[in-house]
N, CA, C and O atoms as a GROMACS GRO file, in nm:
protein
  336
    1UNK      N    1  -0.777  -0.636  -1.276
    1UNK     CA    2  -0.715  -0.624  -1.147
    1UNK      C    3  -0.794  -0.710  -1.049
    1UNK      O    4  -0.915  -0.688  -1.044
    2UNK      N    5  -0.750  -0.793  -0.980
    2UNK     CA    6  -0.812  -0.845  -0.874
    2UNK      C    7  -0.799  -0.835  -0.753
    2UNK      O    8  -0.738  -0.918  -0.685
    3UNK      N    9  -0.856  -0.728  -0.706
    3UNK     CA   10  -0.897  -0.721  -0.539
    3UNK      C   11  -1.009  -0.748  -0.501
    3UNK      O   12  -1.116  -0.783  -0.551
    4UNK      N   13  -0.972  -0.728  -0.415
    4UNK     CA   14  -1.116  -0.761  -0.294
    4UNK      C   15  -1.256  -0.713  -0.346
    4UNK      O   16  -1.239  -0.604  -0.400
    5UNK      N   17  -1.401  -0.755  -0.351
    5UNK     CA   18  -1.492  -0.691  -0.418
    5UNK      C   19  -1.573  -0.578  -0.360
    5UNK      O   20  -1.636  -0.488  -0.416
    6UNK      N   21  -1.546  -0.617  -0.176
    6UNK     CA   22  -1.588  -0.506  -0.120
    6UNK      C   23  -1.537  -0.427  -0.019
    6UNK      O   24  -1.605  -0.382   0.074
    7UNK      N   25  -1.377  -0.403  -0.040
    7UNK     CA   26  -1.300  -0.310   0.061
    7UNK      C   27  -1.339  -0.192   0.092
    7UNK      O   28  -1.368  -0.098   0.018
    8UNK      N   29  -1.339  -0.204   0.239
    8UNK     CA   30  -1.376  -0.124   0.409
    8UNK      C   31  -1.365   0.008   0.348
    8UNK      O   32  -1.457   0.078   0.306
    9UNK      N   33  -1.209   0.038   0.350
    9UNK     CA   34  -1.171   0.124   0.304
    9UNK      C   35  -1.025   0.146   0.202
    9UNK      O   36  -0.965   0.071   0.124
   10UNK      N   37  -1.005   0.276   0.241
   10UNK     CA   38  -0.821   0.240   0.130
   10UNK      C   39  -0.782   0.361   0.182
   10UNK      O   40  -0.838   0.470   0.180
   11UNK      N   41  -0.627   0.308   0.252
   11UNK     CA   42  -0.517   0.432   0.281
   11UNK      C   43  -0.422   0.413   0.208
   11UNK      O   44  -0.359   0.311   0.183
   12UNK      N   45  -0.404   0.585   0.153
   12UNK     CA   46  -0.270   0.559   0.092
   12UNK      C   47  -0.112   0.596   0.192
   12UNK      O   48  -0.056   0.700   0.159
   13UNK      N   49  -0.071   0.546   0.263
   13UNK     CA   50   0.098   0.583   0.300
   13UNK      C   51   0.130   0.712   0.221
   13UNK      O   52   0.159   0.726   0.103
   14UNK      N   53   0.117   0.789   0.310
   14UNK     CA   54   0.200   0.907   0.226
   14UNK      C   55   0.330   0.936   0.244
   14UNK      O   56   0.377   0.939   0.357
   15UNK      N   57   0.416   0.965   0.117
   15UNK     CA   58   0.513   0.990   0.108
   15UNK      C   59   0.547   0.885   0.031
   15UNK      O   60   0.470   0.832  -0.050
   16UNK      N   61   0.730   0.832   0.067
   16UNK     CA   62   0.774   0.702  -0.061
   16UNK      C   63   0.770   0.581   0.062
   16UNK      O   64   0.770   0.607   0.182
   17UNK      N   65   0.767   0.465   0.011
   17UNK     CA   66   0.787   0.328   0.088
   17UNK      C   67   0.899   0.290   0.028
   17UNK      O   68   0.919   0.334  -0.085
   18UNK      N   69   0.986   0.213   0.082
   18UNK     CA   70   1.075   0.125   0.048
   18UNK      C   71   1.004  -0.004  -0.057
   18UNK      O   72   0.931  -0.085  -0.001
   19UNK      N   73   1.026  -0.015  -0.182
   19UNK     CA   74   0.955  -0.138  -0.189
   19UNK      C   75   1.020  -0.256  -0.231
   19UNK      O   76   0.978  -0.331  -0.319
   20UNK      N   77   1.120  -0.272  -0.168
   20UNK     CA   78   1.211  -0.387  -0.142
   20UNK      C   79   1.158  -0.479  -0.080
   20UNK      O   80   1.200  -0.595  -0.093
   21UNK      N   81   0.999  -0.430   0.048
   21UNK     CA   82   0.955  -0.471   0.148
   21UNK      C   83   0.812  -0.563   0.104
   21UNK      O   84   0.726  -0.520   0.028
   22UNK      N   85   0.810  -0.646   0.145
   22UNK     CA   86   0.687  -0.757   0.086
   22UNK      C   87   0.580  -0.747   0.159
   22UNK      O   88   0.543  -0.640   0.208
   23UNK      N   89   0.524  -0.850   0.172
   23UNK     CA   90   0.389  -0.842   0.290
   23UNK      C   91   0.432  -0.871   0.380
   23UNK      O   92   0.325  -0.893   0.437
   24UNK      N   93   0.518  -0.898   0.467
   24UNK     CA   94   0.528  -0.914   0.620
   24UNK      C   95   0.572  -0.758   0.632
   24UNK      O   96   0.492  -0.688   0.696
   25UNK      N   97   0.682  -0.696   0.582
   25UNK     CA   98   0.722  -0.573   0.584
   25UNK      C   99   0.658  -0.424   0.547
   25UNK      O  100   0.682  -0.304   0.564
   26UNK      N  101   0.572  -0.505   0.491
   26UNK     CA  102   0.442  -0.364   0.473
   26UNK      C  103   0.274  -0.371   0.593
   26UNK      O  104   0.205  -0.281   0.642
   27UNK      N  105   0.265  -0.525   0.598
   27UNK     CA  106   0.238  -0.496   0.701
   27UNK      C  107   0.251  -0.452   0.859
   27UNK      O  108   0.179  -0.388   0.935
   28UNK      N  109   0.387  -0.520   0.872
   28UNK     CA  110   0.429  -0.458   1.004
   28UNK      C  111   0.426  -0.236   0.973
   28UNK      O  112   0.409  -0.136   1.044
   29UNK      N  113   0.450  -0.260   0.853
   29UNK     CA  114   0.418  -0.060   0.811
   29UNK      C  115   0.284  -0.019   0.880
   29UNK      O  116   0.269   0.073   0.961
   30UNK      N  117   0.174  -0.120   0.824
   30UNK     CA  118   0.075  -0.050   0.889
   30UNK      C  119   0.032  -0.045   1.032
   30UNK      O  120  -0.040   0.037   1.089
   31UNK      N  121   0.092  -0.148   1.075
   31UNK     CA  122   0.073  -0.206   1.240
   31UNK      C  123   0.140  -0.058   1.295
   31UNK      O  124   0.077   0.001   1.382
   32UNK      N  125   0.202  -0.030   1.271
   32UNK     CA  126   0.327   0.002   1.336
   32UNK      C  127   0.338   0.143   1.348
   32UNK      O  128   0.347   0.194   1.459
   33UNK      N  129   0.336   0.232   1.210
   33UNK     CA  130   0.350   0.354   1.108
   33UNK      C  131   0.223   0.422   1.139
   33UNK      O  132   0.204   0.522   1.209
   34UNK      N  133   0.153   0.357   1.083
   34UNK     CA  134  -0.017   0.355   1.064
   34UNK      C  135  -0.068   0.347   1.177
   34UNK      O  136  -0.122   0.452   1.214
   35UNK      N  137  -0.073   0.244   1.264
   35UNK     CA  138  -0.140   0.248   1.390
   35UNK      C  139  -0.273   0.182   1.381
   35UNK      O  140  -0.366   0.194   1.460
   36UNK      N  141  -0.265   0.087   1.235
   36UNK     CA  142  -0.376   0.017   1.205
   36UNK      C  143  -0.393  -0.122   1.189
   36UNK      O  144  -0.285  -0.173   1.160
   37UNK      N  145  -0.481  -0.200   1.196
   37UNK     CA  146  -0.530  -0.334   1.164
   37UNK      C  147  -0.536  -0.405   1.033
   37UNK      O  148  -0.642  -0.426   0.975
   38UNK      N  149  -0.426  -0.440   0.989
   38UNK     CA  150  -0.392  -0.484   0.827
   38UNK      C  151  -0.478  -0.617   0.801
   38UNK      O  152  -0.479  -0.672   0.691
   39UNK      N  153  -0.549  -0.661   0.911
   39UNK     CA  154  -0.675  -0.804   0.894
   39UNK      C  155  -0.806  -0.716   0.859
   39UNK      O  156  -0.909  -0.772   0.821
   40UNK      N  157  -0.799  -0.610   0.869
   40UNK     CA  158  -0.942  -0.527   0.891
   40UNK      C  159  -1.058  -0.530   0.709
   40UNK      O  160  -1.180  -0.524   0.700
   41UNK      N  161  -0.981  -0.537   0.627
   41UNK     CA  162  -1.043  -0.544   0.516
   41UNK      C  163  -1.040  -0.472   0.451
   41UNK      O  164  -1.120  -0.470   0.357
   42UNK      N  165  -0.915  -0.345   0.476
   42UNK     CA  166  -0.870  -0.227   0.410
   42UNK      C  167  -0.790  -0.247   0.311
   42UNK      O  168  -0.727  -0.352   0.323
   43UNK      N  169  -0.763  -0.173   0.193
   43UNK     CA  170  -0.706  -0.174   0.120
   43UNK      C  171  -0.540  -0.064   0.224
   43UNK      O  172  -0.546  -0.004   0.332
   44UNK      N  173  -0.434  -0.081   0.143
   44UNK     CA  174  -0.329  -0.020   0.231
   44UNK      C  175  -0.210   0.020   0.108
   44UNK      O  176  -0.112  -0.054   0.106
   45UNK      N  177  -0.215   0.142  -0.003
   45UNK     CA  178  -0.176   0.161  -0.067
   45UNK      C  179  -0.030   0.192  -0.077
   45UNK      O  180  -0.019   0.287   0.000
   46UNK      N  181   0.107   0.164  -0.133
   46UNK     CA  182   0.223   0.261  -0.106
   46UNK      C  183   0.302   0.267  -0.205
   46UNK      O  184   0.306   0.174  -0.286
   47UNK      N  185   0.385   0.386  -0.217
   47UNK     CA  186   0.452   0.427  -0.335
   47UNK      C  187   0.597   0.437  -0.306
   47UNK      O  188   0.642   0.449  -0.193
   48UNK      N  189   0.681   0.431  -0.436
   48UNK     CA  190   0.802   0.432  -0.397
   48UNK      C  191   0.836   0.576  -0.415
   48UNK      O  192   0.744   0.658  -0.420
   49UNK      N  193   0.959   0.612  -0.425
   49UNK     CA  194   1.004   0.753  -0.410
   49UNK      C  195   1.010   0.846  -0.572
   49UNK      O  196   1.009   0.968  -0.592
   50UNK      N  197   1.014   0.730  -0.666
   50UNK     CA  198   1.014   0.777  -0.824
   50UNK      C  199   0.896   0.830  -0.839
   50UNK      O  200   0.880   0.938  -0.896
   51UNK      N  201   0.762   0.728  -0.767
   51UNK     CA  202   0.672   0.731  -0.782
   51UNK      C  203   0.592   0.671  -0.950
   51UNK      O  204   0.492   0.693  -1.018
   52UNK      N  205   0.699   0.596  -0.949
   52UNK     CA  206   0.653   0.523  -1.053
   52UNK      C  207   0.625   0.352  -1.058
   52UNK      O  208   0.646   0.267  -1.144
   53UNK      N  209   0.558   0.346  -0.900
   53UNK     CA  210   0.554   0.191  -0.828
   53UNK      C  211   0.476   0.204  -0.756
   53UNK      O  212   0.488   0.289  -0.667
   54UNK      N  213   0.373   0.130  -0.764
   54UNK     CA  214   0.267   0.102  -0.611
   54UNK      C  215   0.237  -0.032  -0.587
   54UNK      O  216   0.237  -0.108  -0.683
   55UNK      N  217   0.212  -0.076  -0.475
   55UNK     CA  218   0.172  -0.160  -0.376
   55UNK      C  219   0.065  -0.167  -0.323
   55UNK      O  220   0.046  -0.073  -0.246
   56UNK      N  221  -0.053  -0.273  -0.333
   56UNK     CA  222  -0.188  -0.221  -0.247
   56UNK      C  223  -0.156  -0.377  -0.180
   56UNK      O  224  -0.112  -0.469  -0.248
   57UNK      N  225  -0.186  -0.386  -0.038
   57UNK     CA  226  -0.191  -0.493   0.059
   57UNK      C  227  -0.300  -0.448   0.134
   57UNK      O  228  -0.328  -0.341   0.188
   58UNK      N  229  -0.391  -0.621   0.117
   58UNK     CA  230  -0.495  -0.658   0.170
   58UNK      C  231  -0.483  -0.773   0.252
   58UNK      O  232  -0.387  -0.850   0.263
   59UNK      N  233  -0.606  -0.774   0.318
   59UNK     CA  234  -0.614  -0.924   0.350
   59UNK      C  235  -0.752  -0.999   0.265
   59UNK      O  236  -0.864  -0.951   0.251
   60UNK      N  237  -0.712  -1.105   0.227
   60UNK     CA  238  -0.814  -1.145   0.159
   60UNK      C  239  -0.868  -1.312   0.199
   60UNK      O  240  -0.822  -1.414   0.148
   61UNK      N  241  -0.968  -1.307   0.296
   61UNK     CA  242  -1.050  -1.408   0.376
   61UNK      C  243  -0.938  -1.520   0.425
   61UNK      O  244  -0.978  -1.559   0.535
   62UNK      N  245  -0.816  -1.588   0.393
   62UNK     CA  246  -0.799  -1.642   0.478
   62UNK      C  247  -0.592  -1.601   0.441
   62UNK      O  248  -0.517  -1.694   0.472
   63UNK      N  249  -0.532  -1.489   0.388
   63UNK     CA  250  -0.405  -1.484   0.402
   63UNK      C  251  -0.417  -1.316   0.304
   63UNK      O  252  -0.514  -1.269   0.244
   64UNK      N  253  -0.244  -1.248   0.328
   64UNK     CA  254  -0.244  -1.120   0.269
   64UNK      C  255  -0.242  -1.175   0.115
   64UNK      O  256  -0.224  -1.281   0.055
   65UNK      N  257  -0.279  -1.006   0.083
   65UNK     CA  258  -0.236  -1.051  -0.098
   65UNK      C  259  -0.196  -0.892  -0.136
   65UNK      O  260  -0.234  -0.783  -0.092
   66UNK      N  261  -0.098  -0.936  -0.241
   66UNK     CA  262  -0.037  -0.777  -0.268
   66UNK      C  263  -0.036  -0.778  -0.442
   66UNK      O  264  -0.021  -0.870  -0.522
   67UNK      N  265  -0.052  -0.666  -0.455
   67UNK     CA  266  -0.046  -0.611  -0.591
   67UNK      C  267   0.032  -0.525  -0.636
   67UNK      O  268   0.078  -0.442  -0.558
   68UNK      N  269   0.059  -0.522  -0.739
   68UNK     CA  270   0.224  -0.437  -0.772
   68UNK      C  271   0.223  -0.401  -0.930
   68UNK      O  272   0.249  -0.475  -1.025
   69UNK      N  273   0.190  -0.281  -0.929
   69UNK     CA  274   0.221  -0.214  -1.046
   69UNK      C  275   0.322  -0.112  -1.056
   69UNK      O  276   0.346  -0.043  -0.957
   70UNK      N  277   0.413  -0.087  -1.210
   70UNK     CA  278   0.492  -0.049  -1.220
   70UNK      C  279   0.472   0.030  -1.393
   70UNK      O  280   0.438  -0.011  -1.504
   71UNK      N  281   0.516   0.161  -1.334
   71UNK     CA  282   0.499   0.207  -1.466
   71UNK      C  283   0.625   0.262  -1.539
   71UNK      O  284   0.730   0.288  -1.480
   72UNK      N  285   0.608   0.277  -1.660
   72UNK     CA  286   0.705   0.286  -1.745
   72UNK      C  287   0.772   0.376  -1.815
   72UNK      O  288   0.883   0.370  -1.866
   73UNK      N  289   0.661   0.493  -1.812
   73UNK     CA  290   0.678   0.632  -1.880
   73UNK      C  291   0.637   0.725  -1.786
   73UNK      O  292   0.715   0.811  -1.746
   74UNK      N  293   0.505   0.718  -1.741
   74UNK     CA  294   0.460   0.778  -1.642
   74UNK      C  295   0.463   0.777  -1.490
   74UNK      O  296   0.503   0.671  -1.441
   75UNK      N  297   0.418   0.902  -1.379
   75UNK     CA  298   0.478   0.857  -1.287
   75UNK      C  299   0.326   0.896  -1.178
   75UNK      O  300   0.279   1.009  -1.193
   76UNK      N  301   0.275   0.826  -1.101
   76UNK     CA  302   0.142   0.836  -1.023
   76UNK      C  303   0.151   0.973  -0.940
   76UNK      O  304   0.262   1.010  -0.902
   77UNK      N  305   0.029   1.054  -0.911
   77UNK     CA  306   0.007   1.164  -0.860
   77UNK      C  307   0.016   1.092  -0.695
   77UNK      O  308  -0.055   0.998  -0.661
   78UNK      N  309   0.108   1.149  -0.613
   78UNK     CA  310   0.070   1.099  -0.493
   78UNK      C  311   0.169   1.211  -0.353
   78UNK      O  312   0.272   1.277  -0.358
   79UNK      N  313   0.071   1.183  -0.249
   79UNK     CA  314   0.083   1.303  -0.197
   79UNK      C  315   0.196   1.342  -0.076
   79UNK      O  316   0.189   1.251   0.006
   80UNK      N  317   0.255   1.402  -0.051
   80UNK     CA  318   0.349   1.427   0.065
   80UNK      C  319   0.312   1.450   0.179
   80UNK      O  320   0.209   1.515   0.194
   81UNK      N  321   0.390   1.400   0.299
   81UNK     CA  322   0.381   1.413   0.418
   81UNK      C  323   0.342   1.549   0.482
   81UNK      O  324   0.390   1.628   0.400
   82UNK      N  325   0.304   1.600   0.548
   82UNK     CA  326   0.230   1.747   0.549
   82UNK      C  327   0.340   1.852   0.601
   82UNK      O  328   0.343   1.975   0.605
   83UNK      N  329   0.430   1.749   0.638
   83UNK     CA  330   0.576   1.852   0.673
   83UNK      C  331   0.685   1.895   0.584
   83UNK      O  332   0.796   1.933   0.621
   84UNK      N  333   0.653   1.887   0.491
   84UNK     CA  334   0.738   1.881   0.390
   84UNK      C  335   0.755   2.004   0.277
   84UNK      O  336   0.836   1.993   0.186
   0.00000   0.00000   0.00000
């Protein structure tokens, strides 16, 4: 896997993301949703609604970079919105 070697931190989006949405559209998620700085050096995790898809968007020294795994049998532990 290649990310970043020494990310800030890592949020995961809770709940599902649309992931139709690329890096302009996931970052405007975090700008926006989040209320955070997607240049900052964070990792910015999100899942789709199967939960069998994730997304991590970074920035990496001079443009974003996204990663995208997809699974096949199994489906990732991930957590719900607290209203729910």
């Amino acid at each position: 896997m290649m990310l970043p070697h020494n990310p800030q931190r890592v949020f995961l989006a809770v709940g599902h993301t649309d992931m139709r949405k690329s890096i302009d559209g996931l970052s405007v998620l975090v700008e926006r949703a989040m209320d955070m700085n997607p240049f900052d050096g964070d990792l910015f995790v999100f899942c789709n609604r199967r939960r069998n898809m994730i997304k991590i968007l970074y920035w990496d020294r001079n443009g974003f970079a996204l990663w995208h795994k997809r699974l096949e049998k199994h489906r990732f532990h991930w957590p719900t919105p607290p209203n729910r």
